[in-house]
VEXDO-385494 format. One record per residue (C-alpha): residue number from 0; x, y negated, z negated. Coordinates in steps of 0.02 Angstrom, whole numbers. Each point is the difference from the previous one (the first is absolute). Layout:
   n      u      v      w
 NUM      X      Y      Z
...
***
This chain:
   n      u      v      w
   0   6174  -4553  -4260
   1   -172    -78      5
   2    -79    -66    166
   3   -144   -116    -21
   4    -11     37   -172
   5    -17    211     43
   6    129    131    -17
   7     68     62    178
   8    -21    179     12
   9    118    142   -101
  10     43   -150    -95
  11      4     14   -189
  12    -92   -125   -130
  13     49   -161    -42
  14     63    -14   -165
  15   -151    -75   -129
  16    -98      4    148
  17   -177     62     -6
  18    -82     61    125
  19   -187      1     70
  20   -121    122    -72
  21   -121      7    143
  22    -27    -95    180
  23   -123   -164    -34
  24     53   -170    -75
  25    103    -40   -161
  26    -48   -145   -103
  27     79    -76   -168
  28    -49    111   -159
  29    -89   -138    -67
  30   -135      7    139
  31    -45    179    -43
  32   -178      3    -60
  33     14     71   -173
  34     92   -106   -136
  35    100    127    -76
  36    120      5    187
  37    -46   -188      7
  38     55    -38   -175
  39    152    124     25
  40    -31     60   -153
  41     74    172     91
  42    134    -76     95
  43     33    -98    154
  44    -27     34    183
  45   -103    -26    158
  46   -178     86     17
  47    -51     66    177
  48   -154     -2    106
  49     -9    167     56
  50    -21     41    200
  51      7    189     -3
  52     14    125   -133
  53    166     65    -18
  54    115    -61   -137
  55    150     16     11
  56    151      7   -140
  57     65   -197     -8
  58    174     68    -89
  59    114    139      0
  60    -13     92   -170
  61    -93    106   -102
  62   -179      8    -27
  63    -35    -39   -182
  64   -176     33    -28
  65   -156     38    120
  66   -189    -63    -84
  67    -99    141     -8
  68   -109    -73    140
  69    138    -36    115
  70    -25   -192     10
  71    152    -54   -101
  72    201     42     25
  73    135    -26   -116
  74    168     30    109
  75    177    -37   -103
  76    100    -61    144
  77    193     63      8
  78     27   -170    -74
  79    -96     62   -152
  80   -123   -148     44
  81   -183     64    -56
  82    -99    -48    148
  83   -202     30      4
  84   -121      5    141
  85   -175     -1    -39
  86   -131     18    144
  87   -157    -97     -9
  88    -82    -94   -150
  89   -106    102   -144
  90     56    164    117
  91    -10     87   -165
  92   -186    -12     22
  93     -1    106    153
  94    -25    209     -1
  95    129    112     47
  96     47     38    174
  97     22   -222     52
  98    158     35    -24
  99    112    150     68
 100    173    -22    -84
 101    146     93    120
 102    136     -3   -155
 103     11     46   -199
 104     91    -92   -139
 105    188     51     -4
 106      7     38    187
 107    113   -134    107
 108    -49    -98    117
 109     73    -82    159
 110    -49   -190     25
 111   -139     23    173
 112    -34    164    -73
 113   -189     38     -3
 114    -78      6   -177
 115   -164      7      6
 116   -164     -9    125
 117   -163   -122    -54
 118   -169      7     48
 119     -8   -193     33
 120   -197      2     55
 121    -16     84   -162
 122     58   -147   -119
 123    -99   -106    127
 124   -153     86    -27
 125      7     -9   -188
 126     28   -185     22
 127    176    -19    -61
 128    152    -91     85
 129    104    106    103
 130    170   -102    -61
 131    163     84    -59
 132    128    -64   -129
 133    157     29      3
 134     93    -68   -145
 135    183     23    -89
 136     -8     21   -177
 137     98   -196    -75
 138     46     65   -175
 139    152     87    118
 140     -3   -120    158
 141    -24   -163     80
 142   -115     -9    185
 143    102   -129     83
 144    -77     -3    171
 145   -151     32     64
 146    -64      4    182
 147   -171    -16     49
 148    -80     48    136
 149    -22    161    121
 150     65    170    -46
 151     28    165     77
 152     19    137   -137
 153    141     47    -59
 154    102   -126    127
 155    -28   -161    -60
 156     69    -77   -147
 157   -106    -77    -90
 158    106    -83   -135
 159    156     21    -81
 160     51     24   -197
 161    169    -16   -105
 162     29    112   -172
 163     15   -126   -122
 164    170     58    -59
 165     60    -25    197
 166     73   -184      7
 167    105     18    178
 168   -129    -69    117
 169    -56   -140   -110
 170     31   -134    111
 171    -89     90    144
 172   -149     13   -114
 173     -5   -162    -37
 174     27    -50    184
 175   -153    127     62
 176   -117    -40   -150
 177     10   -190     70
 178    -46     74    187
 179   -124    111    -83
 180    -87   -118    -70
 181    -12   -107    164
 182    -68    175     74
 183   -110     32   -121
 184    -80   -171    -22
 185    -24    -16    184
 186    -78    165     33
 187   -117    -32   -161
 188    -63   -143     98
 189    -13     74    184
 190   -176     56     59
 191     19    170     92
***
């Protein structure tokens, strides 16, 4: 069960829930400043404003793929849902050692599980944004809620997704996407 929108200890994941990559504040994917996650040309999502640097796994699955850098994550969740989390903008640009990933592809992961460790002041110093996307792959699903706002890592859910073969909560989707949308329109317009 969820409690203000986190999971109460020892609890497991909510179903098509994803969960915070890091501690900061979430924002809708279209916000994130680079135009491929704006455009969602690689999915849909949330991107985060980092506070610290540990990342943390947003799913429980298996880790697809790890950029040779460390700055990108592709993590299959148990749903088979391909979810991506890529730290910073134009990270690629950075040297070796930003980045300290803590898992390989093919190893599982536990949703809250700690993935990897970023040198924040570094992407700072090279004059790149700090934000994080984290965005489900919509050939296979549909992001039917998201929630703005502040996250802990790997507590928070950030927004939730449906397989698009899954049809059983479609009136709760439709229900949420309308509250989303009230959520999501009000926080675009809130000066923090």
């Amino acid at each position: 069960m969820l409690f203000d929108g986190k999971a109460k200890p020892g609890e497991e994941s909510a179903a098509g829930a994803i969960y915070a990559t890091q501690s900061g504040y979430a924002y809708p994917i279209e916000q994130m400043p680079d135009a491929v996650f704006a455009d969602k040309i690689l999915g849909d999502g949330v991107c985060i404003v980092p506070c610290d640097r540990r990342v943390y796994s947003p799913v429980d699955g298996m880790v697809a793929n790890v950029s040779e850098k460390g700055y990108a994550f592709n993590i299959c969740a148990c749903d088979n849902a391909e979810v991506l989390v890529h730290i910073g903008v134009d990270t690629v640009k950075l040297p070796k050692g930003a980045f300290s990933p803590l898992v390989r592809a093919g190893q599982t992961v536990r949703r809250g599980e700690l993935i990897c460790l970023v040198d924040i002041q570094a992407i700072e110093r090279a004059g790149l944004a700090t934000h994080t996307a984290v965005v489900v792959d919509t050939r296979e699903s549909i992001v039917w809620q998201r929630m703005p706002g502040k996250t802990k890592g790997g507590k928070t859910i950030i927004f939730y997704y449906q397989n698009r073969n899954d049809t059983t909560n479609e009136q709760e989707r439709k229900r949420s996407d309308e509250n989303a949308e009230q959520i999501i329109g009000s926080d675009a317009t809130r000066n923090d």
